[in-house]
N, C-alpha and C positions, 0 to 999 in steps of 0.2 A: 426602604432598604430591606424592611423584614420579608415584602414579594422575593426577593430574590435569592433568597438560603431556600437551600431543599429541607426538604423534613420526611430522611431516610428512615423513620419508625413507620411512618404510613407507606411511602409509596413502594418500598421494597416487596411487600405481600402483593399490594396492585401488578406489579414489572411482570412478576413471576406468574402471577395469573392470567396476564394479556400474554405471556411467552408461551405459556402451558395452552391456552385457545387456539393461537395460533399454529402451533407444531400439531394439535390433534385435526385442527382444518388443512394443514397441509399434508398429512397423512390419509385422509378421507379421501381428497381430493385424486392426490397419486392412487389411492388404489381404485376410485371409481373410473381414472383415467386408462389406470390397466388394466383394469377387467372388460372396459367398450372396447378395446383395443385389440383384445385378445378374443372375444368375441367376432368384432371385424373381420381379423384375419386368422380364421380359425381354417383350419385343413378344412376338405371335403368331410362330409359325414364320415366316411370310408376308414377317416384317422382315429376318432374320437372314443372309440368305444377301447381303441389299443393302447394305454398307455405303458408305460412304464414299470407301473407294480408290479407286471408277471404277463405270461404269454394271453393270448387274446382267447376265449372263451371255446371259438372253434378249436385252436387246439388242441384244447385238453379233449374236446369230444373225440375229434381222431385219436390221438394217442389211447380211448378209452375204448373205438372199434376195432382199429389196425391191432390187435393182440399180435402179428409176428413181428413189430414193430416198436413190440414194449421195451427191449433193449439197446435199441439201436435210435437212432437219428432220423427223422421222416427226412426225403427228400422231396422238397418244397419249388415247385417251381412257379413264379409269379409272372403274369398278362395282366399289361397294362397298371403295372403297379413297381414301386421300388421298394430297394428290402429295406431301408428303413422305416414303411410305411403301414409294417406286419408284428413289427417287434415281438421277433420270436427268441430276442436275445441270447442267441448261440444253441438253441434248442434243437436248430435244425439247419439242413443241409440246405440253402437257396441259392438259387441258380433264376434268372432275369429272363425272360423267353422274348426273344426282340426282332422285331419282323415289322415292315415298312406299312405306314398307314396308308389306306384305300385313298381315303382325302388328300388333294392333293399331289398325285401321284403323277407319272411316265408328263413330266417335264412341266409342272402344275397344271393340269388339263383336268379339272372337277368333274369326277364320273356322279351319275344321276342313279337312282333309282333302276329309272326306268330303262335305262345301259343293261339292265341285267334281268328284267324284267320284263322287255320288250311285246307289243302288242301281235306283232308277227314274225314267224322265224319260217325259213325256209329249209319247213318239216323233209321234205323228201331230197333235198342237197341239191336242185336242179342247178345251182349258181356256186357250187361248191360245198366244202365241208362246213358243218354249222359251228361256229366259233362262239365262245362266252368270254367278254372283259377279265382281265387277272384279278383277282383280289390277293393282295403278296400274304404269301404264307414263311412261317419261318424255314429259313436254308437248310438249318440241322436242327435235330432236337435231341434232347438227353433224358434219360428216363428219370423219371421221377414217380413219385409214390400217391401226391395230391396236386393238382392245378388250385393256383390263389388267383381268383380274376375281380378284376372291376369293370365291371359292362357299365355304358352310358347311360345316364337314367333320364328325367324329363319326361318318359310316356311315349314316349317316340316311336310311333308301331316299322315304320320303315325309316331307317336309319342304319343307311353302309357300314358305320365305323362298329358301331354294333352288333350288326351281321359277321361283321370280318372278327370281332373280340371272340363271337362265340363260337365262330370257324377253328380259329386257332386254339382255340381251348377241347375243341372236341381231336383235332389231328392231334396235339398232344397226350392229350389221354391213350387215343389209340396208337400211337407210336410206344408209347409207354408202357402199355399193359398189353398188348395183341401178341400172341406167342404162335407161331407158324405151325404149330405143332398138337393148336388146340386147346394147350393146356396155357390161359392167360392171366397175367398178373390181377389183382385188385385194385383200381386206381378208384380216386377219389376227384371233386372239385369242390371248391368253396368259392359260393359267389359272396361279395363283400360290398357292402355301399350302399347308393340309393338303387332301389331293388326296383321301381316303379318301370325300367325299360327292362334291366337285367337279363336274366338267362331267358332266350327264345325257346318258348316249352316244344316248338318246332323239334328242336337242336336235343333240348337236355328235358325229356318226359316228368311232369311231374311225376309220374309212376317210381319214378326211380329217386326223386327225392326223400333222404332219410332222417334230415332234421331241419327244422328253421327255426330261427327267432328275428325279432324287427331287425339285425345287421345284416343276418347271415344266411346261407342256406348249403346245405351239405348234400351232393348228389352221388351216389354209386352207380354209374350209368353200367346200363348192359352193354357190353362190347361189341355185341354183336349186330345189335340195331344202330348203335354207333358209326361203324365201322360202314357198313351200308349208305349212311345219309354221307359222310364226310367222303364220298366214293359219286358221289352224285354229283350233276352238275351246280354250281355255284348260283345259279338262278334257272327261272323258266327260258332261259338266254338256249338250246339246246333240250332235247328229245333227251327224257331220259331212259340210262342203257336198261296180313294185312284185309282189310277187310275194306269191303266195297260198295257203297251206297248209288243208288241208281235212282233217280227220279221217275218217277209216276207218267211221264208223257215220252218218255224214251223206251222204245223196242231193241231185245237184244239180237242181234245177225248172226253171233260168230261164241264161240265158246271166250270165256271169261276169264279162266280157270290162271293163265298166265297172270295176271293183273295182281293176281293176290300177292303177290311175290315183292312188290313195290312198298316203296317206306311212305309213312304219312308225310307229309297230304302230296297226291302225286292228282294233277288232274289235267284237262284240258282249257285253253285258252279261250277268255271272251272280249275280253278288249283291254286297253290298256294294259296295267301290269297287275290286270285279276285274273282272276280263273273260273269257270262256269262250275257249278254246284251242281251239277244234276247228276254227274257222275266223278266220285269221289275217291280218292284209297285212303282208309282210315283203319285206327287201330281201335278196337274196343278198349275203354277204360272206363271206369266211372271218376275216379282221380278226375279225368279231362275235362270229364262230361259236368262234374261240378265246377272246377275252375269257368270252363264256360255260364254256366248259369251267375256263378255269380261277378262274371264281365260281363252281362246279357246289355246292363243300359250303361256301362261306360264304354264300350268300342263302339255303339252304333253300328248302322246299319247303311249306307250307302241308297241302298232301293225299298230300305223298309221288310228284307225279307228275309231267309235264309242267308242267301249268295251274300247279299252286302254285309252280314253278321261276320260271316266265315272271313271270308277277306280280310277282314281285321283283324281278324282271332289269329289266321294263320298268312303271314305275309312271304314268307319263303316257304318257297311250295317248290314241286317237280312237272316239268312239262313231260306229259303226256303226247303222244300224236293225234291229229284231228280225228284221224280215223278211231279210233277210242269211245267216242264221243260227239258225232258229227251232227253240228246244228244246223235244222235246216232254213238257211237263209240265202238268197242265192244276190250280193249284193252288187256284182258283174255279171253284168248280163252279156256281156261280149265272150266272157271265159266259157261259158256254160247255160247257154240261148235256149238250150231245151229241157234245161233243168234237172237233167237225168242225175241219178245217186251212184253211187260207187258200188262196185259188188265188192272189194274188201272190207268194207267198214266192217267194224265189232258192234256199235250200236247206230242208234240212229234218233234224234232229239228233235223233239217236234216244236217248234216254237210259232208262235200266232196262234190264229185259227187253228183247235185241235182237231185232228179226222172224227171224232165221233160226235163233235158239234157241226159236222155236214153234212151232205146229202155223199153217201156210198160211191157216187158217180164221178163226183171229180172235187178238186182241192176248193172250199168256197172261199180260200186267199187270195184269188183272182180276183172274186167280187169285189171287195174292200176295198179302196183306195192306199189307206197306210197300211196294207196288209200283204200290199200283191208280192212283195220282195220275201215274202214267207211261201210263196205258190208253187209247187211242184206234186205235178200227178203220177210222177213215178216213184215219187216217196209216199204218196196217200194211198197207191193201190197198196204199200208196201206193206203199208199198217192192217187194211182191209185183211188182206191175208193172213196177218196173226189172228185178227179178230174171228175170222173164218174157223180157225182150228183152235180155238177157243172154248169151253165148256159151256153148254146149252146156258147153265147157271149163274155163269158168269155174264151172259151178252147181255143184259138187262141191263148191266150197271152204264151200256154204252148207250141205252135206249136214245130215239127220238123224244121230246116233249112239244106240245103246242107250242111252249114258248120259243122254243129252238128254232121250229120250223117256223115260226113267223119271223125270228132272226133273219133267217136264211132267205126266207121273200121279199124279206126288206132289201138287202142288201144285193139280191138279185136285180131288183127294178132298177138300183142305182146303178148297177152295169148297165142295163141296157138301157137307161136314161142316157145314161154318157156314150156308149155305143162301143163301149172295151173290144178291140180289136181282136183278144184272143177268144171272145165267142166261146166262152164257158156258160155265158148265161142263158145260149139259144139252146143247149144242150138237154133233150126230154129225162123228166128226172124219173129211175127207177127202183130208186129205192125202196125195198121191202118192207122199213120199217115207218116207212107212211101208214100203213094200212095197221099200226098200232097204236096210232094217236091218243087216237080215243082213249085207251087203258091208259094212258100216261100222263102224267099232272103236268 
């Protein structure tokens, strides 16, 4: 009988200390469960730096440049973002800037890249006027003082939705700050989030960026370079209506002097939705020129060289006309059987077989097997003729070498082993600088 009385002097301390284990384990437990939880479903990076205590770091930096805006209210306009997502808690004027995503769009029809990008456009209208896909822009815009944007991030070097964020963020600045009269407002943008795709330095120059930290970045674009790009066509879809790099195997035809006038990067077409490198419009910076370098091994390089470097670097770019830049490759032979060059071109780009690695006499692209679709003798005298009025000083560097010229006999024989129809190879060779061999390593 005595098992069955309690004996409340002992087990009451016991009760109280299994009760007391127990509420500290289920206190631990709830808060490790809300803290994975909260974690889980945590905003975008984009939210996380804004809390609640007070306005988010970017603003105080405006509030600390905009000086005519020290008593008043910024007005805030936000892309691709909502205003609870900025907590500017009544600080400022915001206003939603809301305009139709590219994706998905004119009756869910997914536009590509390459829609806007395309490999060929018909430069001279023979088939009508040159048209480029819409990318929707907002209907009305209201002035504001700073753009708040969230670009897409991931690394994504071609990426529409992204392209269109930082379209719409450049048309609102310049609608915002562009005064008809010359004299134009100050606008501001803040890019916000994962920065890794972010502002297309295309679009918004690092030049003109005047603060960053790991969220944010603050640009004061120039309006007026601005104002140019967002006036251009929306892709290499369209001829467009600065400084200029020219490659080393391209002859100049035609004065240049127009071309300077073109915003970065404005070039000619190679295939796909790239653009050939040999001739370029670019702006001097060193700003750029470092960004580049230190992207040098995360964008790659497609072919290993320049062209495939650039292409990455700069994905929205300006079509040029072929005349601009015209490569010589003749890859219809029905259009142009005799191969002839155009008298308007501006330059002229030599690709394959270069003229001073041949005999003076005629194109040795003939010779070649995979080479003959580079062959034209009215583009080789073309060059001969520069070379001709050329400084004495300079023709050396075009010399003959032994090794060259046993290229050239090599590749001769192989014509007329095969019996090449267009009889380049029977052709008596007179070149001058045969008779320099000797001097030449």
């Amino acid at each position: 009988m005595a098992s069955s009385k309690p004996f409340p002097s002992k087990q009451k301390p016991f009760t109280l200390l299994l009760l007391l284990l127990c509420l500290t384990l289920t206190l631990l437990i709830q808060y490790n469960t809300t803290y994975n939880l909260h974690l889980d479903d945590d905003p975008p990076a984009t939210l996380l730096p804004y809390a609640a205590t007070g306005p988010p770091r970017w603003y105080d930096k405006l509030q600390y440049m905009i000086q005519n805006h020290s008593n008043n209210k910024l007005k805030i306009g936000l892309v691709n973002l909502d205003v609870d997502q900025i907590q500017v808690n009544g600080l400022a004027d915001v206003t939603t800037i809301n305009f139709k995503s590219v994706i998905n769009n004119d009756g869910g029809e997914n536009k590509k890249w390459e829609d806007f990008f395309p490999e060929w456009v018909d430069e001279d209208g023979k088939w009508g006027t040159m048209k480029c896909p819409e990318i929707p822009l907002p209907e009305s815009y209201e002035k504001v003082d700073v753009v708040v944007a969230r670009v897409p991030g991931g690394g994504q070097r071609r990426d529409l939705f992204r392209l269109q964020v930082n379209l719409v963020v450049a048309n609102v600045l310049v609608n915002s700050g562009w005064g008809v009269d010359g004299d134009h407002e100050e606008v501001y943008v803040v890019f916000i989030g994962d920065l890794s795709g972010g502002p297309m330095w295309e679009i918004f120059r690092c030049d003109d960026m005047i603060w960053e930290e790991k969220d944010y970045r603050i640009y004061k674009p120039d309006l007026g370079k601005l104002k140019q790009k967002v006036n251009m066509p929306v892709g290499s879809c369209m001829i467009s209506p600065s400084h200029q790099f020219d490659d080393a195997d391209l002859i100049v035809l035609k004065n240049l002097d127009e071309l300077f006038g073109y915003p970065q990067l404005s070039a000619v077409g190679n295939n796909k939705y790239l653009f050939n490198s040999g001739l370029i419009i670019i702006e001097p910076s060193k700003c750029m020129f470092n960004s580049l370098m230190k992207n040098i091994f995360t964008f790659g390089s497609y072919n290993g060289g320049d062209q495939g470097f650039l292409n990455e670097a700069f994905t929205w770019w300006h079509r040029l006309h072929s005349r601009v830049n015209r490569l010589k490759v003749f890859l219809d032979q029905k259009r142009n059987y005799r191969r002839e060059i155009r008298d308007d071109l501006y330059t002229l780009h030599f690709l394959g077989l270069k003229p001073w690695v041949c005999y003076k006499d005629y194109d040795c692209n003939w010779d070649k097997p995979d080479c003959r679709h580079f062959a034209s003798d009215s583009a080789h005298r073309k060059w001969w003729e520069v070379y001709e009025a050329m400084p004495g000083k300079l023709k050396g560097f075009c010399g003959l070498t032994k090794k060259l010229d046993a290229r050239i006999q090599k590749w001769r024989g192989v014509a007329r082993k095969g019996g090449f129809r267009d009889g380049h190879w029977k052709m008596k060779v007179k070149d001058r600088r045969r008779a320099t061999l000797d001097m030449m390593v």
